[in-house]
N, C-alpha and C positions, 0 to 999 in steps of 0.2 A: 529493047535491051539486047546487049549482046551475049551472047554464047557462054562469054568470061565470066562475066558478071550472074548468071546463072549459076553458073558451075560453081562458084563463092560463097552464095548465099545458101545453097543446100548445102554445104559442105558444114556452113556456120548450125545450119537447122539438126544436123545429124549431131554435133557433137552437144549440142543442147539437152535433146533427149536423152542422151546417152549418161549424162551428170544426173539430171533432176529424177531421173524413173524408178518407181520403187520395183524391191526386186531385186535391183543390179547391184550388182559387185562392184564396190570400189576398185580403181588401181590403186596396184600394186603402191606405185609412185604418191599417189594422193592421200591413204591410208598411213595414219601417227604413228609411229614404230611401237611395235608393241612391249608394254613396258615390265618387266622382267624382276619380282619382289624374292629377293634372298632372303632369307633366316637368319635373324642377329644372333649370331652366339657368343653369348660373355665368359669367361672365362671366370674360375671362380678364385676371389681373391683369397690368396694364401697370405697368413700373417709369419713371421719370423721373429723369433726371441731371437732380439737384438744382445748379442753377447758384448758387455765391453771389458776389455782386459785391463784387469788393476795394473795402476799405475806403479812405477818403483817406491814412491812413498806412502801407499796403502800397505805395499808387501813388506815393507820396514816396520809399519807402524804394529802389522799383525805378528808379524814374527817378534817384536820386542815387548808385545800385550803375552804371546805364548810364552815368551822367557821367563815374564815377571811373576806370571801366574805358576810355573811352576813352578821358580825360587820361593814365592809364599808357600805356596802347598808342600814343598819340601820343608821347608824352615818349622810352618803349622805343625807337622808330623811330627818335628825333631821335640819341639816345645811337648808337644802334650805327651811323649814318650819320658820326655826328661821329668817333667813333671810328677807322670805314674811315676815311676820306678821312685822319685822322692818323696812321693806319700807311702810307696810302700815301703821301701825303707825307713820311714819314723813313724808308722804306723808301728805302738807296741806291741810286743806281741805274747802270750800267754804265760805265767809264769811257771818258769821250772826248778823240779826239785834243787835240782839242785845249784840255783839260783835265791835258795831261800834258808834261810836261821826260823829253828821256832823253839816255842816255850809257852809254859803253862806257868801265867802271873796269879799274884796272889790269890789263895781263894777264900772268898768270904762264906761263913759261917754264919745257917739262921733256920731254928727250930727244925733240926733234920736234915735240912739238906745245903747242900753247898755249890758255888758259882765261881766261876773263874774265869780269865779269858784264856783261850789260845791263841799265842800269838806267833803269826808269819811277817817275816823281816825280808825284804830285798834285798840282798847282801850281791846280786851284780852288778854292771856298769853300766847296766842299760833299763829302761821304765818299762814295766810289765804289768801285767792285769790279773787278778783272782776273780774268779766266782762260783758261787753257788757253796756246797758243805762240802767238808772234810771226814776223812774216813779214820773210827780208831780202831785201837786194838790193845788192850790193857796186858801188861807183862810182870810178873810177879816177881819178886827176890831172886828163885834160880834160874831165873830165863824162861821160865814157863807161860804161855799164855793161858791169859785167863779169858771166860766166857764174856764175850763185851756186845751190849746188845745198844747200837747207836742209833738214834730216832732225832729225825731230820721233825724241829717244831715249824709250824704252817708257819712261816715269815719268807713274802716272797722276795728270790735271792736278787743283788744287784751287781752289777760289775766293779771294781775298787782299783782302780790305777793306783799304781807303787812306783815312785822315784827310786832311784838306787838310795836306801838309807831308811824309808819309809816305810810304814807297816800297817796291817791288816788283826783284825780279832774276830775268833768265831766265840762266844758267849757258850761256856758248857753247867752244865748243872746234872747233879746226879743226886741220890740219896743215903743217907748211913742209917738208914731205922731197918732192921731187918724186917721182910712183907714174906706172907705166903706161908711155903715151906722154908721159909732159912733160919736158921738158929744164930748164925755169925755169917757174917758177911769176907770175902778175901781181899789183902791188901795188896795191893799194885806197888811197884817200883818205879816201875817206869812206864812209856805212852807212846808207842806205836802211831805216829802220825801219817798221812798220805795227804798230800794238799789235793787240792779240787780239779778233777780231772787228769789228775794223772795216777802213773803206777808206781815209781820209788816211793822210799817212804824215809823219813825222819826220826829217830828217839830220842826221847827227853827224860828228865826225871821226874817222877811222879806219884807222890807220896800220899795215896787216898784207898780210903774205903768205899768202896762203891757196890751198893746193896741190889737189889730188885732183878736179879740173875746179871750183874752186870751192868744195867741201864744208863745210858749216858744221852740225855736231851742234849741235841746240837742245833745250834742258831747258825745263819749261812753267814758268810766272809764280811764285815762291818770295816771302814775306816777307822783306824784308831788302834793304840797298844791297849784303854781298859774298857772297862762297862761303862 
C-alpha cells in the first residue's frame, strides 16, 4: 500500500473514535439546538357592559309615557281635591241657634204629671243636624228666673237630620204634686231654651207649674213635631 492510502484510513479510524467514545463532547455543530420553553401568559379577560344608546323612538316613546303619567296624576289630584271640597260642602253641618224656631206643643195631662214636646224647627236654607239634650231655664211672669233642675232620662241620644222646614222633639215631663218641703209650687211664663251644643238660647211661652224644686225630665233630640 501506498503512503496515501495509509494516511486515509487513519485519518477515517481517528474521526470514528472520536463520534462513538463515551465521555466526549459532542460538537458544537452535531449537538440539537437547545430548546428554549417561555411561560404562557394569558391575559385576563375583561368583560365590558355593552352600553347601547336608545334609539329616537324609545326616547319618544318614554318621554310621551312621562307626559301621560303626569297629565293623569295631575288630573287624579284635581278630581279627588274637587271631590273633597264637594263632600265637604254638602256635608251638613250642625245646627245653629239661630237657624232654628222652637215651641213647647201641647201638653198632656195624667195623674200629676205632665208631657209635652219641645220642638226645634229648621227655619234655614240649608240641612243641619241636632243631637243629644237641651238645656232649660224656667222664667216667671216678671222676668225672674225661676230654680229649674233639668235631668237628662238614660235614652241614648242620636243624631236627627233637619231639612230646611223639618223638625226635631225633645219629650219633656215634670210634675204639679207639691214633694218634700213645698207647700205651692211657682208658675213659669215662659222657657228659656238652648239647643244642644251650643250657647244662645231661644224663649217661648210657657204656661206650667212645675213642682219638685223645679224638675224637668229631658229626653234627647227625636224626629218628629209630637210624642
Amino acid at each position: 500500500m501506498t503512503n496515501t492510502t495509509l494516511t486515509a484510513g487513519a485519518a477515517v479510524l481517528a474521526l470514528l473514535a472520536a463520534g462513538c467514545g463515551t465521555g466526549t463532547t459532542p460538537s458544537a455543530a452535531s449537538a440539537p439546538p437547545a430548546r428554549t420553553t417561555t411561560a404562557h401568559t394569558t391575559a385576563p379577560h375583561t368583560t365590558t357592559a355593552q352600553t347601547t344608546a336608545p334609539s329616537a323612538a324609545d326616547t319618544g316613546r318614554a318621554t310621551a309615557a312621562g307626559a301621560a303619567s303626569a297629565r293623569y296624576g295631575a288630573a287624579a289630584r284635581t278630581t279627588a281635591a274637587r271631590t273633597t271640597a264637594t263632600r265637604t260642602s254638602a256635608a251638613p253641618q250642625r245646627c245653629r241657634t239661630t237657624g232654628l224656631r222652637a215651641r213647647v206643643g201641647r201638653q198632656d195631662p195624667g195623674a200629676g204629671n205632665r208631657y209635652a214636646p219641645l220642638v226645634l224647627t229648621n227655619t234655614s236654607g240649608k240641612t243641619c243636624w241636632v243631637y243629644g239634650f237641651v238645656g232649660l231655664v224656667l222664667i216667671d211672669g216678671r222676668g225672674d228666673v225661676l230654680r229649674t233642675r233639668t235631668r237628662r232620662e238614660s235614652v241614648t241620644p242620636r243624631r236627627v237630620t233637619l231639612r230646611p222646614g223639618a223638625s226635631a222633639h225633645a219629650r219633656l215631663h215634670w210634675t204639679v204634686v207639691p214633694s218634700g218641703h213645698e207647700t205651692r209650687c211657682p208658675a213659669s211664663a215662659r222657657l228659656m231654651i238652648i239647643p244642644p251644643d251650643e250657647v244662645a238660647h231661644l224663649e217661648v211661652p210657657f204656661s206650667a207649674t212645675v213642682c219638685d224644686d223645679g224638675r224637668i225630665d229631658a229626653r234627647p233630640m227625636a224626629p218628629g213635631a209630637g210624642l
